[in-house]
N, C-alpha and C positions, 0 to 999 in steps of 0.2 A: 657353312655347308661342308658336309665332310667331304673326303676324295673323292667317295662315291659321286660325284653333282658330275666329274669329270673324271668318270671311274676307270683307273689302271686297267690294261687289259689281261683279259686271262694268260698268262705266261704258262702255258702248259708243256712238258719236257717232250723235247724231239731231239732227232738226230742233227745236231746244231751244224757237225762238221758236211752231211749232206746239204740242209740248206744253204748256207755260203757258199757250197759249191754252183747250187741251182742260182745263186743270186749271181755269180762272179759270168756265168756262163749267159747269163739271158741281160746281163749290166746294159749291152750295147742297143736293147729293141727297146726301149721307152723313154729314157733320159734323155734329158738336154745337155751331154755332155760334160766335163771337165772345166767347160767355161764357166765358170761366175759372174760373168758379165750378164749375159744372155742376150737374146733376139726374139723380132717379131715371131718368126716360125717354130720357134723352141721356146726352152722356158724364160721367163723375164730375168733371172739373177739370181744370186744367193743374195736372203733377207728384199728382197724387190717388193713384197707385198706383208713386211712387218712393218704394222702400224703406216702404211701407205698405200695407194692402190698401185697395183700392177696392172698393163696393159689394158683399162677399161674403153677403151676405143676399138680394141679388135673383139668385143663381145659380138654376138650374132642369136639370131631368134632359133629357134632348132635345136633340133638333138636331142640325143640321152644323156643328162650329167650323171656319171656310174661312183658311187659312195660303196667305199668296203669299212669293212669292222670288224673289228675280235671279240665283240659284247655288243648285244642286244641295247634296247633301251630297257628300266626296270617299267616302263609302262608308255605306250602313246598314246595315251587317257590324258589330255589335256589337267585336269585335276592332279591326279597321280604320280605323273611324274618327276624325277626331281633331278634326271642327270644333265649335266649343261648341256652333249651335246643335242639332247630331247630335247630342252628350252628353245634352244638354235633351229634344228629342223625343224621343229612346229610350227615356225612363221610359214613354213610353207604350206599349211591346210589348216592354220588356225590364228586369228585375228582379234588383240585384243582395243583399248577404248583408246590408250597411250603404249606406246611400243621402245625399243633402243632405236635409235638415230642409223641411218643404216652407211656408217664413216667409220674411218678407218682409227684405232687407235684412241685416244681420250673422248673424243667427239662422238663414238660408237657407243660411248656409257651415258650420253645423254639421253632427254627423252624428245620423244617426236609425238604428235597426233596418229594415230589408225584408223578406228569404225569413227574416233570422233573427228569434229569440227575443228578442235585445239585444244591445250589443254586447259585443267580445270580452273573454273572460276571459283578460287576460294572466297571462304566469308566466315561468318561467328568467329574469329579469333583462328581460323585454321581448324575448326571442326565440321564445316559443310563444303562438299566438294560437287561443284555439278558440272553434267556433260551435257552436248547434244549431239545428237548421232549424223553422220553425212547421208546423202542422197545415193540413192542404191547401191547400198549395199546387200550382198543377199547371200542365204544359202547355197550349197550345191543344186538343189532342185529348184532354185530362182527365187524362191520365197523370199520377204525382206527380211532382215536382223533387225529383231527392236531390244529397246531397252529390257524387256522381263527377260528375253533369252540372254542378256548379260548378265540379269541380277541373279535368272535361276542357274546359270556356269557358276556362277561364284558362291552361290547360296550350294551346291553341289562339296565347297570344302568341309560345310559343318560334317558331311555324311562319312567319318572315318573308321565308323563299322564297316564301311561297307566299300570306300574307296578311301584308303591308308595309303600313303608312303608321300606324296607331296607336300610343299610351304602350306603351311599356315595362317602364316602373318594376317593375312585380311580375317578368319576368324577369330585370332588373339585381338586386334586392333577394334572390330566393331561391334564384339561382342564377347568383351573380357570374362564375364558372371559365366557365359555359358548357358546362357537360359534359350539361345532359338539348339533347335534338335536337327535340323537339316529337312530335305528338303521329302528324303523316303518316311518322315514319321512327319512331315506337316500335316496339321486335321486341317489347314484353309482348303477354302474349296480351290484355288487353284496353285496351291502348293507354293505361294508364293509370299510367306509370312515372315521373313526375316525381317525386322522393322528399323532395322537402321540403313537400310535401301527403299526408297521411294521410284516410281515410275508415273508419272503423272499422268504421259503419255508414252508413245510407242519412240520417241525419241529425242524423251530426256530422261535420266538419270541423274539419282540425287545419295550421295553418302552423307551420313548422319554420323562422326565419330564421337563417343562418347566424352573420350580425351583426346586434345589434337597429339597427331603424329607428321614430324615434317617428312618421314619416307614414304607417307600413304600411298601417292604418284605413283612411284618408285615399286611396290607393290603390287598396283596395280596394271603393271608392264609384264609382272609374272605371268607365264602361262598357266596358271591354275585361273586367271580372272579371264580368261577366254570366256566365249557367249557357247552354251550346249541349251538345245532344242528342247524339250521336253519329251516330245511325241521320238525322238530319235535318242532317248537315252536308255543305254542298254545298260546301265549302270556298271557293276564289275565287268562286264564283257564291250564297253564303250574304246577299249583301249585296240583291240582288235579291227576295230572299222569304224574311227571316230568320224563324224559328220561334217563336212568341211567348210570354211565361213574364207576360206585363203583362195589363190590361185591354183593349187593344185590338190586333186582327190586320191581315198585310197581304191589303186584298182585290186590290189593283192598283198596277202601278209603272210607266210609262213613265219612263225616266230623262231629265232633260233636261224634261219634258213635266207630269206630275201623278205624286201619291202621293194612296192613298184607303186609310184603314183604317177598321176598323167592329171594333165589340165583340167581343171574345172571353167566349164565353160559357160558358167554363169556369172562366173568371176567378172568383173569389169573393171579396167586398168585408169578408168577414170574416179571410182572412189576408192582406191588405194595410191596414197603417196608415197608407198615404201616400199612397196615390189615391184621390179619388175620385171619377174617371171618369164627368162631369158629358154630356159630348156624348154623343149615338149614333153619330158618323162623324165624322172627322175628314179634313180634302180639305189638302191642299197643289200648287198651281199654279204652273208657274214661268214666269218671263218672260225673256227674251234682254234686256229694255233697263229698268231699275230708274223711269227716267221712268216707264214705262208703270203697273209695279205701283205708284207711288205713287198715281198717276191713279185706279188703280183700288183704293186704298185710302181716297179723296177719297170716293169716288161710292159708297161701301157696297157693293160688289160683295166684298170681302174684312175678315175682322178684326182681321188683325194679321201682319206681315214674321217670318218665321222666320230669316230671316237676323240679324235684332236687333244692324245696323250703322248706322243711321240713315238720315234719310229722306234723298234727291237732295238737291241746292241748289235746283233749281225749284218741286221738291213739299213742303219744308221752308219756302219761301218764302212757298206759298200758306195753308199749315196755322196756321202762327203767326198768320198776320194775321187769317183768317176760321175755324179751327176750335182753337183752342188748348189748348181743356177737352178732346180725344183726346189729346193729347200727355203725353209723358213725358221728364223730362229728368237720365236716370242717370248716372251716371260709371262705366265700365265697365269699370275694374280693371285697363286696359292701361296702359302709358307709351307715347307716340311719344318717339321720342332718335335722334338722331346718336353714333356710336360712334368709338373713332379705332383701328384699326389698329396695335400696336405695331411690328410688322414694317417700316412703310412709314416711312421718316426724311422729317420732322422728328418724328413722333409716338413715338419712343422718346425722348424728353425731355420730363417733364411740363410744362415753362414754356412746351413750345408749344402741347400739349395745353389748357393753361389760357388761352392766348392764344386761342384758339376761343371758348372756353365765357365770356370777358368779352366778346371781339369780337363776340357774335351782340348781336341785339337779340329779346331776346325776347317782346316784346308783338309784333314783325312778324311770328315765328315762330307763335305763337299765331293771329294772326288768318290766313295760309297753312292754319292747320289747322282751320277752319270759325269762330274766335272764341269766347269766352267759353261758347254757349252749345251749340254745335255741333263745337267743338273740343276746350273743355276745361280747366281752369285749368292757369295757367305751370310746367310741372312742375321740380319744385327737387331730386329726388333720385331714387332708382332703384326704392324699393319702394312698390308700391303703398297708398293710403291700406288697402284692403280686407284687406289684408296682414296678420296680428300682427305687429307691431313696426314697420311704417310708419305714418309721422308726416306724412303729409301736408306742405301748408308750410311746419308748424311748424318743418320741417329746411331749412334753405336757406342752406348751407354760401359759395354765391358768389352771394348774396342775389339771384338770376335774379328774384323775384317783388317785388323792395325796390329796394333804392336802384339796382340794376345793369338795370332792367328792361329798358330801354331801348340798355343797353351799356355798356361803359364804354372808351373806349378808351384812354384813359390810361393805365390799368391792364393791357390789350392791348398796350400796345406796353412797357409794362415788363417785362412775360414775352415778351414776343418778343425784348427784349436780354435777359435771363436764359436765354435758349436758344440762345442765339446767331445770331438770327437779326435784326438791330435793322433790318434793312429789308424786313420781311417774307418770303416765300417762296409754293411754288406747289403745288397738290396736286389731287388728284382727288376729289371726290363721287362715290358710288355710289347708283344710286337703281332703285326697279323704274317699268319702263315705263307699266307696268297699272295705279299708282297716283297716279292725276292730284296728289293731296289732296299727295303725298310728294316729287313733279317740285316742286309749288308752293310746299312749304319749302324744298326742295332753293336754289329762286330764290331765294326770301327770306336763307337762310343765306348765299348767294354773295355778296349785294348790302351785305349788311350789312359779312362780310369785305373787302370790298375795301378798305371804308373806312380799313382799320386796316394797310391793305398785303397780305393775303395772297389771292393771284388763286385762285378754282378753278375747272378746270372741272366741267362735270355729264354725268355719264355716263348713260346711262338703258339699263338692262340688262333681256333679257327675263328677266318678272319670275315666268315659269313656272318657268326655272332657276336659282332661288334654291339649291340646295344645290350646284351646281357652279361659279357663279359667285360672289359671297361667300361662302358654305359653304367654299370650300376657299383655304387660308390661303396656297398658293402664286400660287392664282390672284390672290388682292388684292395681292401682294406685286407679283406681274409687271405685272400692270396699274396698283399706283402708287394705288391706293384709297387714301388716308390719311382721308375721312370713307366712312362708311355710314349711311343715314336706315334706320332700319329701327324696329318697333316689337313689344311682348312682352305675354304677359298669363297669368298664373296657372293653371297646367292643376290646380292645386287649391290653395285658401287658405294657403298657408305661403311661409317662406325660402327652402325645398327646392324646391316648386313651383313656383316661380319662377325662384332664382336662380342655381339648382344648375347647369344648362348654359351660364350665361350666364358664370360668374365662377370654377367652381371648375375648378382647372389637369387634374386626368382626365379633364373634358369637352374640352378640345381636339385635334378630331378634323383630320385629314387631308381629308374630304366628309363634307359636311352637319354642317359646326363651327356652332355659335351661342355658342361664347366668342370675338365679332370681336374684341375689345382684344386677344387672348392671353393674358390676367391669369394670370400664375404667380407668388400671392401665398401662403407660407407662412401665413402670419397668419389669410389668410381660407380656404383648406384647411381649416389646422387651427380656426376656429371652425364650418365645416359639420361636420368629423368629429366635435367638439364638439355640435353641436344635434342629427344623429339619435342620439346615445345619449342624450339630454336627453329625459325624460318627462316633466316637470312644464313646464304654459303656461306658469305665467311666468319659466321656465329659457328656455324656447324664445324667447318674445318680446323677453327680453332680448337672446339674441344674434343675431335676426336684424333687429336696431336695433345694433350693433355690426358686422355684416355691412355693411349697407348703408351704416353710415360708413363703414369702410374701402374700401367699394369708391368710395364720392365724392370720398373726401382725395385718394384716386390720378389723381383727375381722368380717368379712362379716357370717359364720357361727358359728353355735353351730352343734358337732358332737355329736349323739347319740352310736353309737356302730361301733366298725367293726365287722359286721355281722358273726354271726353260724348260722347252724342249724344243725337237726336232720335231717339223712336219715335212710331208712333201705338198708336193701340186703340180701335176701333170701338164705337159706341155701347151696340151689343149684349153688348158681354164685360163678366161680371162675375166678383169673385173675384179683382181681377187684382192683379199685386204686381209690382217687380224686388227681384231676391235674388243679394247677393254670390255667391251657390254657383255661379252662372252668370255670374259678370261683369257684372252689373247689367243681363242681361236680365230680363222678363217670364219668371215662374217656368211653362212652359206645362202643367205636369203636371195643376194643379186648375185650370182655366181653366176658366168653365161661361160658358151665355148665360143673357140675361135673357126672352128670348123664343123659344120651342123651337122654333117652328111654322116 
């Protein structure tokens, strides 16, 4: 999943030295203070609800929980969307068959039962997966959920003429050839002709994969496997006023502007074991300039960033110093890295590729990406700590976080004569415009390069046409890109979720590639084709610790960090946790306050 899943927000230029002023001046109406301890009445602590619950005993039924943002979602079309924190809010008006565990930290990447009974009763060797659905569950208008309204939500992925930008996975997985059309060009009479989904009745559900996959589960936790009505689908216009099957409905949407949902009250709190649905209304307000919503997450006008990218540089600045017991400081499951190009010469020789990854300094790079605590530790390899099978530091093959932290050039310029290149050479950076944080490594990587002889320039490309501009292998080629900063993050807990577009040789598309090296590595092919017929964890964990070395031996990246940041959380939230299942956001499903009124 690229950034976008947990997309940066729009950093648009304002009068910086005004705002600070507005933050320093309003510091004392909403924070909890300078304490980091915290208290009942205030906030719980600095780090109080990383990877552990905060204050879940003073939740209370009631109220508005008020969500601001600097970016929209790109869709609340169940289907369509694809940014984390859309995955996240969606539990609140949409319900899939297995869901994330709703616990704090590791335990939050787990999976839990929803609309089902438990999870699935595998069989044929891990290619039949069946459900049964629980006892009233129902629409917003009261109707029951049966099993077609799950099969026709998910049969709703084949339709990417017409509802593009979300996971695909259940349509690669059950139907590789491509032969069903989706569900707007079905000729069945009731539109319901994808054939490796049975419905036998109104509540069971049967998947048919053609090769097993041990992530299918996993899969189908994605909110693209939500159940949509038929009679209620508006297709491209479905994302505007989706139908709700959660605890809470939409009462209003101005895009760009506010979302406001309030109760659905045909929701029933006995066939949901995962929510529960602590506010009476839930408001999300968006802002054009992220200073602003920090401001007003200073001043208690708001409870918490939907967006869960962390806070501005200015409103980060003021929170540390004067309110620190709101603050959270998670690692958020992504990597930022530079990639190399194989196409673009010198980088189809590893000894120049490794001539990078000594030559950078990596504690510069680090601090370009907010520092220790706002950046994120020296990242050493390519899978996420939150990952099974990533090791964190533990892994750090060209000791970036040890003895080389700083560089090493020595060692730089011995792979630069092992490449033939002993007087260095010249290349291009690729970087997005949009992302100041990214321009600002970008410098860092250039400055440290030079030292060691190799000049680059920096390209700053707009950073909307990401799938046409990197995305397409000819285009990096023509333009000479031999670096890209670019950064990834888990669209579900595994090797697969992860690593699958990044490294394995089938994903190298022509538009919209995310394998930038071009990695056509038999070895690591065949240990993916290996891990999805692998049922057993610690089959799986093993080799996506085996994956991840071979994709670091090859030197294809340089890892800048695995990501932190900065969130806040408002005095009044209680209940509150981050949970891998979301990338080390704030888990926002049981959010409740501590005073209703």
């Amino acid at each position: 999943m690229t950034t976008q899943r947990t997309s940066g927000r729009r950093k648009q230029a304002m009068a910086a030295a005004f705002v600070v002023a507005g933050l320093l001046t309003t510091a004392a109406c909403g924070g909890g203070g300078s304490d980091d301890g915290g208290s009942k009445s205030g906030a719980a602590g600095f780090d109080a609800a990383n990877n552990k619950v905060a204050q879940a005993s003073l939740a209370k039924k009631g109220g508005t929980l008020r969500f601001g943002a600097a970016q929209d979602a790109d869709s609340w079309d169940t289907t369509r969307g694809y940014y984390g924190f859309m995955w996240n809010f969606s539990r609140y008006y949409s319900r899939q068959l297995v869901t994330n565990k709703p616990a704090p930290g590791k335990e939050g990447a787990t999976l839990t039962p929803d609309l089902a009974t438990g999870l699935a009763k595998v069989t044929d060797d891990g290619k039949t997966y069946t459900y049964t659905l629980r006892d009233g569950i129902t629409w917003e208008d009261g109707k029951p959920i049966t099993s077609k309204d799950l099969k026709y939500g998910i049969e709703r992925i084949w339709a990417q003429d017409v509802l593009s930008g979300g996971p695909t996975y259940l349509k690669d997985v059950l139907d590789p050839k491509g032969e069903y059309k989706g569900p707007y060009k079905d000729t069945t009479a009731d539109h319901l002709g994808l054939k490796a989904i049975d419905t036998p009745d109104d509540k069971t559900i049967v998947f048919h994969l053609p090769k097993a996959n041990s992530d299918f589960e996993e899969m189908l936790a994605l909110t693209s496997a939500s159940p949509v009505r038929q009679d209620m689908d508006t297709k491209s216009k479905y994302g505007l006023k989706p139908f709700s099957s959660g605890p809470y409905k939409f009462q209003s949407y101005n895009p760009g502007k506010d979302l406001t949902l309030v109760r659905n009250t045909n929701w029933k709190q006995a066939s949901d074991p995962v929510r529960k649905a602590y506010p009476d209304k839930i408001t999300v307000k968006f802002f054009s300039n992220a200073n602003e919503l920090d401001q007003r997450l200073i001043n208690g006008d708001l409870d918490l960033d939907i967006n869960q990218t962390g806070m501005s540089p200015q409103g980060r600045q003021i929170a540390l110093k004067q309110h620190k017991a709101n603050l959270d400081n998670p690692t958020s499951g992504y990597i930022r890295y530079a990639v190399f190009p194989q196409s673009v010469k010198p980088f189809d020789n590893i000894h120049c590729r490794l001539a990078v990854i000594y030559g950078a300094d990596h504690v510069s790079l680090q601090t370009a990406r907010g520092g220790p605590l706002a950046g994120g530790e020296i990242g050493t390899n390519m899978l996420p700590p939150s990952v099974a099978g990533g090791e964190g530091q533990k892994y750090d093959p060209y000791q970036l976080a040890g003895a080389n932290k700083n560089g090493n050039a020595a060692k730089a310029k011995e792979e630069l004569k092992a490449c033939g290149q002993p007087n260095g050479f010249k290349t291009t950076i690729a970087v997005r415009n949009n992302k100041p944080v990214e321009v600002a490594t970008a410098q860092s990587l250039q400055a440290s390069l030079k030292k060691v002889g190799i000049n680059v320039d920096i390209d700053q490309y707009d950073g909307s046409q990401t799938t046409g501009i990197i995305g397409s292998p000819s285009n990096v080629q023509k333009k000479g890109y031999g670096i890209i900063i670019m950064g990834w993050g888990p669209d579900f807990p595994s090797v697969q979720g992860f690593g699958l577009p990044l490294w394995d040789s089938k994903y190298i598309q022509q538009s919209g590639n995310n394998n930038y090296a071009l990695i056509n590595d038999k070895t690591i092919d065949g240990l993916f084709d290996s891990y999805v017929n692998t049922l057993d964890d610690a089959g799986k964990t093993k080799i996506a610790t085996e994956i991840n070395h071979k994709v670091m031996e090859g030197g294809y990246y340089l890892p800048f960090v695995f990501e932190k940041f900065i969130n806040w959380r408002s005095d009044n939230l209680a209940n509150v946790y981050t949970t891998d299942g979301y990338s080390g956001m704030y888990d926002f499903v049981n959010l409740g306050l501590k005073n209703s009124k």
